[in-house]
N, C-alpha and C positions, 0 to 999 in steps of 0.2 A: 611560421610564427613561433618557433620552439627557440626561448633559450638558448645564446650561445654560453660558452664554459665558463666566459668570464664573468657572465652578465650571473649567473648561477652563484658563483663563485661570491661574487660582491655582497650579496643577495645574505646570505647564508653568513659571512663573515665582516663584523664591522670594523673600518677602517681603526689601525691601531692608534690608543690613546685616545678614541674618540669615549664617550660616555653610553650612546647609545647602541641599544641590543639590535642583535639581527632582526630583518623583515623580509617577506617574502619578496620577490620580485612585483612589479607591476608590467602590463603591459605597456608599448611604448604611447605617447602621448599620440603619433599619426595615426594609432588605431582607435582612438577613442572615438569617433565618429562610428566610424564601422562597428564597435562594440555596442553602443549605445541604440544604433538601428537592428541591428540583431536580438538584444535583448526584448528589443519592443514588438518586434514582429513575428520572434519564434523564440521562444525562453531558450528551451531545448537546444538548438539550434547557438544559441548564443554562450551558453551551459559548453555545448562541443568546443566552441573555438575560444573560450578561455584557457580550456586545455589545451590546448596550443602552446600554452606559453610555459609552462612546468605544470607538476603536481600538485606544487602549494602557491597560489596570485591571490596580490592583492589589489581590488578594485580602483580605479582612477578619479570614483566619487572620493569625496573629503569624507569619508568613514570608515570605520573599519573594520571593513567584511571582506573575508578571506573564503576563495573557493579551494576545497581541497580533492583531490583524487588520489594520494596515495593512500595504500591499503593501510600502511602503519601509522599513519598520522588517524588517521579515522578509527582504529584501533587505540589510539591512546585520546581520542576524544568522547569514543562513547563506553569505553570501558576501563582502562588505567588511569584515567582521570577524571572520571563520571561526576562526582563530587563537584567539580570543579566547576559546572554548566546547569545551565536553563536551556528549556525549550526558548526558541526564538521569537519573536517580535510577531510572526507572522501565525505561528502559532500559537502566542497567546489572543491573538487578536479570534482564532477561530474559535477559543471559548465563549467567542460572543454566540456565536451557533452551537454548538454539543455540548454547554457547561463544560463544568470541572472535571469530567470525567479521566480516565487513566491517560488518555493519550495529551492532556495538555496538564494537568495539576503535578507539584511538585512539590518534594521535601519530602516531610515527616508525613504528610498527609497523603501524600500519594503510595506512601510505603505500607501506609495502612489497608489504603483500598486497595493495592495489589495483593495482599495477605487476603484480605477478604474474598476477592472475586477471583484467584488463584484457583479455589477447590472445582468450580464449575468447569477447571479445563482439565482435570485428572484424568489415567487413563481410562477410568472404569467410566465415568462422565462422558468421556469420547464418545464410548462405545455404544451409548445408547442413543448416539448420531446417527449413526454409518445408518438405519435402517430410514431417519426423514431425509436423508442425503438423497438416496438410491428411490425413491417412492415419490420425492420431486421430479426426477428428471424423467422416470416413467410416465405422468402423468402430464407432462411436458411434450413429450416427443407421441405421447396419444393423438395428439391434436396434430402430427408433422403430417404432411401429404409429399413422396416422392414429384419430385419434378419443379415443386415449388421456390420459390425464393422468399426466403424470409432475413429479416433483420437477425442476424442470431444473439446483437449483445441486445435487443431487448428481449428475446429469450432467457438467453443465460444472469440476466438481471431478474427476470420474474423466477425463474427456479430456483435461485441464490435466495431474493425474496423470500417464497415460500416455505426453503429450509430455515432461514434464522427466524421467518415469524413463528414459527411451531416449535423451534428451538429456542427462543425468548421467551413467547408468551403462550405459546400453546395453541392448541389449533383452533380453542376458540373464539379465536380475538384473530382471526386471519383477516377480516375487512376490517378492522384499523388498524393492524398492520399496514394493508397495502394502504390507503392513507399516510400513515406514517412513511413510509418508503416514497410515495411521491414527492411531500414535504421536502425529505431530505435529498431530495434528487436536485430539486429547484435550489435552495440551500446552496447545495454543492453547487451550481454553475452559477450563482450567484455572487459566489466568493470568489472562483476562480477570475472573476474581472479585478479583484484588487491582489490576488497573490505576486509575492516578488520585492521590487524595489518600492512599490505605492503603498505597501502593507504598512513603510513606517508612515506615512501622512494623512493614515484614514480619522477623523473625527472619533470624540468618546462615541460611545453608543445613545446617550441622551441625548447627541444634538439632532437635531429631525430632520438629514439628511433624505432625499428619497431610495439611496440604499442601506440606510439604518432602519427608514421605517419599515420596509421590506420585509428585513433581517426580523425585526421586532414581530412583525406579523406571522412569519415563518415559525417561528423561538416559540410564539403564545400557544398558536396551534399544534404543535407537539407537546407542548405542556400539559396541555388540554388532555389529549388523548393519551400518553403516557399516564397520567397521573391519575387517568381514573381508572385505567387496568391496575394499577396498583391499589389504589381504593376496593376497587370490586373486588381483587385479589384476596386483601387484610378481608377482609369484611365476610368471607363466605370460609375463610382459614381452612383450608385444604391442605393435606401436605400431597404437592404435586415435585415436581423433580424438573421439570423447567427452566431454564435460567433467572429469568424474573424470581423465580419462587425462591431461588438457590441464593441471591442477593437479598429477600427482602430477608430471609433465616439466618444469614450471614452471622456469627460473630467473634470479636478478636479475641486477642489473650485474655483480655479482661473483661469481656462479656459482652462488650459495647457490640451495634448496628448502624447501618447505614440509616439514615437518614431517606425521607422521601424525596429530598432533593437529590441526595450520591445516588440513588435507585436509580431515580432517573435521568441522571447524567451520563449512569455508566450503561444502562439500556439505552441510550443515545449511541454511544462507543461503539459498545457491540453492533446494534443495529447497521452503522456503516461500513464497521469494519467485516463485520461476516457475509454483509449485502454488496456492495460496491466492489470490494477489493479482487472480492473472489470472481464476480461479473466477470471482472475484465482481464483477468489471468485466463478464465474460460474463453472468451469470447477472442484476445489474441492466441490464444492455442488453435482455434477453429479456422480461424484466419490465415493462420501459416500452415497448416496441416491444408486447407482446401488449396494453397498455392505450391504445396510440394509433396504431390500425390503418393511419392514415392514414400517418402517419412509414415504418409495417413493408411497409405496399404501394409507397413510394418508396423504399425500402431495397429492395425484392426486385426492383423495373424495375432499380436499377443492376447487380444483380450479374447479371440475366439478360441485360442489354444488352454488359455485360464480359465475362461468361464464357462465353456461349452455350450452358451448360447440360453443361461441362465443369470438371474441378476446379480452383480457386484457386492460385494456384502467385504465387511472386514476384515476378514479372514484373509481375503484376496490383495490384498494391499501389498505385503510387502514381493508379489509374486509379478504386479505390473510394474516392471521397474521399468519396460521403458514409457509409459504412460508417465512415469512419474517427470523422466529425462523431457518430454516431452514441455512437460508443466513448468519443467527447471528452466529449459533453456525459450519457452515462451517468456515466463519471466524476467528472465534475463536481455532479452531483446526490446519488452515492453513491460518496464517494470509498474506496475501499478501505482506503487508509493515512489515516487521519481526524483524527491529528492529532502533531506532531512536536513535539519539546519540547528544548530545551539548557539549559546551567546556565553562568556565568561561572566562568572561571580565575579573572580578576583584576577588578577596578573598569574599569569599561567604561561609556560613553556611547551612547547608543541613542537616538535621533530625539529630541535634545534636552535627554533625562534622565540622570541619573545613578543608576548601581547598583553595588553593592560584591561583592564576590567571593562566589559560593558563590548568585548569586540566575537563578533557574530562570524560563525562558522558554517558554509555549505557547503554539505555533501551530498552529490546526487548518484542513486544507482543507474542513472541513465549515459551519466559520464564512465563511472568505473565500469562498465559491466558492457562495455566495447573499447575494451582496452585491449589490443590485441599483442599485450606483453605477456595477458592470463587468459586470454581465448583470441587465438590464430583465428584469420578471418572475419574479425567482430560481426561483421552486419550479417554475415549467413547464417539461417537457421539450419541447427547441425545437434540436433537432438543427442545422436551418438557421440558425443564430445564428452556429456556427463558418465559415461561408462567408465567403468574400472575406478568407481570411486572418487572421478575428478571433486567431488562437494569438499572432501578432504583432503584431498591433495591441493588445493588452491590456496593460496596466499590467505590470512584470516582478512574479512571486508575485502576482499575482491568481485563477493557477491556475497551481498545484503540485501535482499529484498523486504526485508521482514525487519531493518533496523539492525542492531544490536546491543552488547549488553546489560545493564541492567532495567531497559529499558525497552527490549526486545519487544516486539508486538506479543501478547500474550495469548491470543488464538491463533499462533503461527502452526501449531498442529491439526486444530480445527481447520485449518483452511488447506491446507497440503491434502486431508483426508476428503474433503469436501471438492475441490478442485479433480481430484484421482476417479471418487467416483461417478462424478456427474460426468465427466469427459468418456471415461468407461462406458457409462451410459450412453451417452450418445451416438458413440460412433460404433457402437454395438450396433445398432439399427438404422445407422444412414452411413452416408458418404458424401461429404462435404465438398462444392465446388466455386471455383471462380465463376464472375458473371463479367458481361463489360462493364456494368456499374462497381461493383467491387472494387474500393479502394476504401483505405486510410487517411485520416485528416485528425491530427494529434489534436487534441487540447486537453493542456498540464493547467489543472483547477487543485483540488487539494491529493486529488488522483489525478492517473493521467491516463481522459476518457477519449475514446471514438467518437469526433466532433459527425453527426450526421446517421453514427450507428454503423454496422458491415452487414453488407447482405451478398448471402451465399447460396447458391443453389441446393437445394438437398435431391437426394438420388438413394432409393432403398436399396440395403444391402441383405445378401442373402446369404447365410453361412457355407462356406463352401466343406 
């Protein structure tokens, strides 16, 4: 299905004396059947074999949405040309669920609130992490019994949980945390039925759909409970160090604050981004390491060789490197956020081509990040690949898990720290196994979850 020279060639340059700019190629018309069942039955899956056809295609629907996988065209769409884009259709549709917050608000406005909610991820801020990072997963694996089978992404969803509730809000607001966390779980799988091509034809949010009312009812109930930790918060004026506390003190050049709605829009953000993302970076980590024992016995020599059979603390971070390769190239096989998408402002030019205002850009790391032009072997987990620097040495957007630039996720440190040690933790004191129930069943929602959960046998380990 790849592009012949000519077909390329055509593609890229427009016949002379003609008026119109280049476009990308499309696939041919006899696959449009096969595209359109793909699409519907496995995004992913359909995501793979567009690439088939080059780097840059464009859709056989009457609109114009363009898949992209080259690394430099994704590089001049989320950074050399940044200005030049909006979050997408599907993502403004998900402010109907998170509000405003960083991950979908835009402009001047959004520039504000990353000034603001910036200071909460400084290094010093980090660091007064690392200790509910490492004291989650302790109290996590207290309750593990060798021998056992458990689900581990709902494990590593309640430890993730428990670090950003106490990292939000503090640890005394941990039962409406978890509340909260459920809320947006349903949320999230709620939304993932309309993500994609249907995101352009959902209903405003007032028409009384019964997945608007839903939405509505979900939205209220977080409202509810956000809004009165921050209530209770204002009302008893503590200076606590928090993130809630650290947003509600926030303020810009000129003195201004957020608002009790930006509060809790951007406590919405966080809550998913520090909860969810991280889950499931943990939980394919445990899942490839219980299926390539070999990877999981050189991952447990470093942390017993680092930590000497005492707990993972900060300090120790930049010394598990390969924990970290581990994380990297889990990542990279099953990237969390799976695929990022913008739309043009205005007529913009893009590795060659020209496109006119209003046409939508898809970038998935699920596509680039088994390209095995920048990783030999795509589909094998090969944790040792990230050595000697590969993060740098890689084409820039050949791995973006985290987005990039100016728009980068902005707890991507927070979560590399958090991901290091809870993983550290863990397999500090187990040893993770396949079972015959033990499989994968993808489902790409606004993350890309573990349709059914993984469950892995646990087996205590003993320092040798």
């Amino acid at each position: 299905m790849t592009m012949t020279t000519s077909e390329a060639t055509s593609a890229r340059s427009p016949t002379p004396g003609t008026p119109e700019r280049a476009r990308p190629a499309r696939p041919p018309w006899r696959d449009f059947g096969k595209l359109m069942s793909a699409f519907n039955s496995d995004i992913l899956g359909g995501l793979t074999m567009l690439r088939g056809y080059g780097d840059f295609v464009r859709t056989r629907l009457p609109l114009h949405i363009y898949f992209v996988s080259d690394p430099r065209a994704i590089e001049e769409i989320l950074v050399k040309k940044a200005d030049s884009f909006r979050k997408d259709r599907t993502a403004r549709l998900l402010s109907r669920v998170v509000g405003n917050g960083l991950l979908v608000n835009e402009g001047e406005s959004w520039r504000r609130q990353r000034r603001l909610v910036q200071p909460a991820f400084h290094h010093q801020q980090l660091q007064s992490y690392a200790a509910l990072m490492t004291g989650a997963i302790e109290r996590a694996r207290a309750g593990w019994r060798g021998g056992e089978v458990r689900d581990v992404h709902a494990d590593m969803m309640a430890v993730t949980l428990d670090i950003v509730a106490e990292a939000l809000f503090g640890a005394d607001v941990s039962a409406a945390a978890g509340d909260i966390g459920h809320i947006i779980g349903e949320l999230m799988e709620d939304f993932g039925k309309i993500v994609g091509i249907s995101a352009r034809f959902q209903p405003p949010m007032w028409v009384p759909t019964p997945s608007n009312r839903r939405l509505r009812k979900h939205v209220g109930r977080i409202d509810t409970l956000i809004r009165g930790i921050i209530d209770a918060r204002k009302s008893r004026q503590e200076q606590r160090d928090d993130l809630l506390s650290l947003l509600i003190r926030a303020r810009d050049e000129a003195g201004g604050q957020m608002t009790d709605t930006q509060v809790r829009d951007e406590a919405v953000i966080l809550f998913l981004a520090g909860h969810e993302t991280t889950a499931l970076a943990l939980s394919y980590a445990l899942y490839l390491l219980a299926t390539h024992p070999d990877s999981q016995a050189r991952l447990a020599d470093e942390i017993d060789r680092v930590l000497g059979g005492r707990s993972p603390g900060l300090a120790d971070l930049e010394k598990l490197a390969f924990t970290e390769a581990v994380i990297n190239e889990s990542m990279r096989l099953y990237p969390p956020a799976w695929g990022f998408a913008r739309e043009s402002l205005a007529p913009v030019d893009i590795s060659g081509f020209s496109f006119p205002k209003g046409a939508e850009f898809v970038m998935s790391p699920w596509v680039v990040h088994h390209d095995a032009r920048n990783f030999p072997d795509p589909e094998a987990f090969k944790p040792e690949r990230w050595q000697n620097d590969l993060l740098h040495r890689l084409p820039k957007f050949a791995y973006f898990p985290f987005g990039g630039g100016p728009r980068v996720c902005i707890g991507n440190r927070f979560a590399i720290m958090e991901a290091k040690l809870v993983l550290a933790g863990a397999v500090q004191r187990f040893r993770f196994e396949p079972t015959p129930e033990t499989k994968i069943s993808l489902f790409p929602s606004v993350t890309l979850r573990p349709r059914g959960g993984i469950r892995l046998r646990l087996a205590e380990r003993t320092r040798s």
